[in-house]
DOBA-12373 format. One record per residue (C-alpha): residue in three letters; residue number from 1; x, y, z. Coordinates in steps of 0.05 Angstrom, whole numbers. Example, Ala and Ser with C-alpha at 12.3 -4.5 7.8 and 13.67 -1.06 7.14 Angstrom:
<site><type>ala</type><seq>1</seq><u>246</u><v>-90</v><w>156</w></site>
<site><type>ser</type><seq>2</seq><u>273</u><v>-21</v><w>143</w></site>
***
This chain:
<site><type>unk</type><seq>1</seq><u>0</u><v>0</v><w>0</w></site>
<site><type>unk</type><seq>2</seq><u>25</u><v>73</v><w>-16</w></site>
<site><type>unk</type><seq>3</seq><u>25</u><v>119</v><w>45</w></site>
<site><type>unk</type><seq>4</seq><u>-28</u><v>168</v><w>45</w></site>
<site><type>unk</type><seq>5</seq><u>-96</u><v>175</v><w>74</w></site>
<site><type>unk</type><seq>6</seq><u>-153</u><v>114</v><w>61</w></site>
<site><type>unk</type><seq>7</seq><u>-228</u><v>124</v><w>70</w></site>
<site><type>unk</type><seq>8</seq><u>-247</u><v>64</v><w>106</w></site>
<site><type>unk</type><seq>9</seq><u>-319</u><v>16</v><w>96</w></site>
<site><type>unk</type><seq>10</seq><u>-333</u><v>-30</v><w>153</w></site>
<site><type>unk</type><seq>11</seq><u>-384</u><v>-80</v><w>154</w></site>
<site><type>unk</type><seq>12</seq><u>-410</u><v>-124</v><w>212</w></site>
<site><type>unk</type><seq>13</seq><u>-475</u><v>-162</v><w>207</w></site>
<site><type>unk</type><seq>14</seq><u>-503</u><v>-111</v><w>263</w></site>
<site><type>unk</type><seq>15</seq><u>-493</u><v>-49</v><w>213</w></site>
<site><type>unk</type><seq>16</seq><u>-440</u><v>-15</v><w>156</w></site>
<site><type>unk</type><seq>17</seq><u>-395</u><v>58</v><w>184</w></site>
<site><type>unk</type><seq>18</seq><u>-342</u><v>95</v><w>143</w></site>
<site><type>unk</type><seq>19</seq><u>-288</u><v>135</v><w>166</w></site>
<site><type>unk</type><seq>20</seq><u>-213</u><v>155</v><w>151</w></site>
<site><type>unk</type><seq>21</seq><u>-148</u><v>121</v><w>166</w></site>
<site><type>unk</type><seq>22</seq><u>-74</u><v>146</v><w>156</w></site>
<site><type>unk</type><seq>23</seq><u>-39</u><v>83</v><w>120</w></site>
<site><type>unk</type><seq>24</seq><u>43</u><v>99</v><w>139</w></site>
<site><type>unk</type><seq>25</seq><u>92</u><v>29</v><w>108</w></site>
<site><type>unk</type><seq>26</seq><u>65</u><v>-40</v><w>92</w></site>
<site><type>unk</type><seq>27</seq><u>30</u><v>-66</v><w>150</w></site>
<site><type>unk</type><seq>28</seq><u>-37</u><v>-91</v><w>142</w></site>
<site><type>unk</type><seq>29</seq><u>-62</u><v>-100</v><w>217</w></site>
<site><type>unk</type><seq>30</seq><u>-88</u><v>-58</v><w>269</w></site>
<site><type>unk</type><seq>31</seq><u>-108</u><v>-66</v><w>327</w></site>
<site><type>unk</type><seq>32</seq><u>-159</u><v>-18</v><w>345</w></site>
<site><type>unk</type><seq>33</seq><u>-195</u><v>18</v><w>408</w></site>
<site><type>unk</type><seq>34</seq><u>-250</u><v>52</v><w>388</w></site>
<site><type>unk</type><seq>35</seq><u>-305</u><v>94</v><w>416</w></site>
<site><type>unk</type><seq>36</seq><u>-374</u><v>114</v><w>381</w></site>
<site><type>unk</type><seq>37</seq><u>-366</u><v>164</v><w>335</w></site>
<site><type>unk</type><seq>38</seq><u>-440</u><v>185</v><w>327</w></site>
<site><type>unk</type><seq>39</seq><u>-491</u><v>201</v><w>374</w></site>
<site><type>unk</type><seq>40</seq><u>-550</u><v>177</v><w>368</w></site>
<site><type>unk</type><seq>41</seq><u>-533</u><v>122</v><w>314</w></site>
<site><type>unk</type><seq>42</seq><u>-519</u><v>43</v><w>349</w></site>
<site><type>unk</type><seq>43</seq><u>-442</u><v>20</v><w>345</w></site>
<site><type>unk</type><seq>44</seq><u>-438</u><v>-22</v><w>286</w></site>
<site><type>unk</type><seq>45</seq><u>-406</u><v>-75</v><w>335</w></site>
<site><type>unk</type><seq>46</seq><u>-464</u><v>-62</v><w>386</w></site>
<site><type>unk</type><seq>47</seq><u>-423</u><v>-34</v><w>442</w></site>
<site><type>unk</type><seq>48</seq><u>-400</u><v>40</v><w>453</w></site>
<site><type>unk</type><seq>49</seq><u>-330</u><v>29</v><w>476</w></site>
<site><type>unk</type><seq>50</seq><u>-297</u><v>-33</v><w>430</w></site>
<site><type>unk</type><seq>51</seq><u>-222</u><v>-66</v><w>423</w></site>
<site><type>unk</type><seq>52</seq><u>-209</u><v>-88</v><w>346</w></site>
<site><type>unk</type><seq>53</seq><u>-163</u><v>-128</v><w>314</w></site>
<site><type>unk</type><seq>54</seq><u>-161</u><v>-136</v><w>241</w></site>
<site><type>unk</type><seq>55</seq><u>-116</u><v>-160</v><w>189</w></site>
<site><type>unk</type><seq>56</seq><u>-111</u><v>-168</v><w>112</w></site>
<site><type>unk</type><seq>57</seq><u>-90</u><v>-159</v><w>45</w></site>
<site><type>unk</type><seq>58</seq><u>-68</u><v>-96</v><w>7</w></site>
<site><type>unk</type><seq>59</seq><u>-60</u><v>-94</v><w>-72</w></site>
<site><type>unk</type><seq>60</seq><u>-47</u><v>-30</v><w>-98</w></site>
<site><type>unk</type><seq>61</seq><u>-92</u><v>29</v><w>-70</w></site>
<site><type>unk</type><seq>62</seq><u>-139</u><v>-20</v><w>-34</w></site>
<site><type>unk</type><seq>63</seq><u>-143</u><v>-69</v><w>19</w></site>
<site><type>unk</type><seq>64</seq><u>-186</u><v>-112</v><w>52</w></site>
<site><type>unk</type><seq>65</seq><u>-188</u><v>-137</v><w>130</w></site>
<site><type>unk</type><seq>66</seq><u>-222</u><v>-180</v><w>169</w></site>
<site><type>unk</type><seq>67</seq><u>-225</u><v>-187</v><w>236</w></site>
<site><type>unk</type><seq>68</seq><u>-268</u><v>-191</v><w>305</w></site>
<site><type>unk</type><seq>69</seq><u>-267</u><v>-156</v><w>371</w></site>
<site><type>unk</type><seq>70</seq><u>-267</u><v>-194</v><w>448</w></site>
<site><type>unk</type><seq>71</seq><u>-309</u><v>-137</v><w>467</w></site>
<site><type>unk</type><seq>72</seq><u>-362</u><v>-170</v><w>413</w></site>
<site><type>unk</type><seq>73</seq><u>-356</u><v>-239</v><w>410</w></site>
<site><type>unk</type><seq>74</seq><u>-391</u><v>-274</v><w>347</w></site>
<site><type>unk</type><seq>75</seq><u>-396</u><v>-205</v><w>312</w></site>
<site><type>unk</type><seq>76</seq><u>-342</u><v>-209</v><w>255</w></site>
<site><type>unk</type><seq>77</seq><u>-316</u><v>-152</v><w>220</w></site>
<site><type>unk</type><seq>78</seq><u>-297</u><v>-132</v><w>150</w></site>
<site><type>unk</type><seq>79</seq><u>-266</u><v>-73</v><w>125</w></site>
<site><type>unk</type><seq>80</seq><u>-251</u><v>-38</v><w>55</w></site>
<site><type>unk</type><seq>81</seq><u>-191</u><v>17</v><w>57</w></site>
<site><type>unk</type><seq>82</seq><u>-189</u><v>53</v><w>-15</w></site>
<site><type>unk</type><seq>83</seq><u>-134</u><v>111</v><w>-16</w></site>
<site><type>unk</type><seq>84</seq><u>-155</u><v>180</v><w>-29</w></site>
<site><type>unk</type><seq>85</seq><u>-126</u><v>221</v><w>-73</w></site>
<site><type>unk</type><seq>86</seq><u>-69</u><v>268</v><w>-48</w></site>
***
């Protein structure tokens, strides 16, 4: 993956969120802490406060993760990062 900033998809079967993320060498994994973003819409994970950990596969401007979070067992998680441009 190029360096640069990624808008990021996320699907779980509880809901689908967007946001950013700031892609910085050739890791694809994270491990995540995350609080809700938006009031008065349900955490796509169906907790407020959640731990992620996702991992994947980048080719090109693009990658795709999977992964799950202890704070939501059962609930897996996808994600789509496409880079925007500079």
């Amino acid at each position: 993956m190029k360096d640069g900033l990624y808008k990021v998809v996320f699907q779980t079967p509880l809901g689908q969120g967007s946001g950013i993320y700031i892609q910085t060498g050739d890791a694809v994994t994270a491990d995540v802490r995350v609080d809700r973003h938006t009031p008065g819409i349900a955490s796509v994970l169906g907790n407020d406060k959640v731990h992620i950990q996702v991992a994947g596969t980048a080719a090109g401007d693009a990658a795709q993760l999977n992964g799950s979070s202890p704070d939501a067992p059962g609930v897996s998680f996808r994600a789509l990062l496409t880079r925007l441009p500079d």
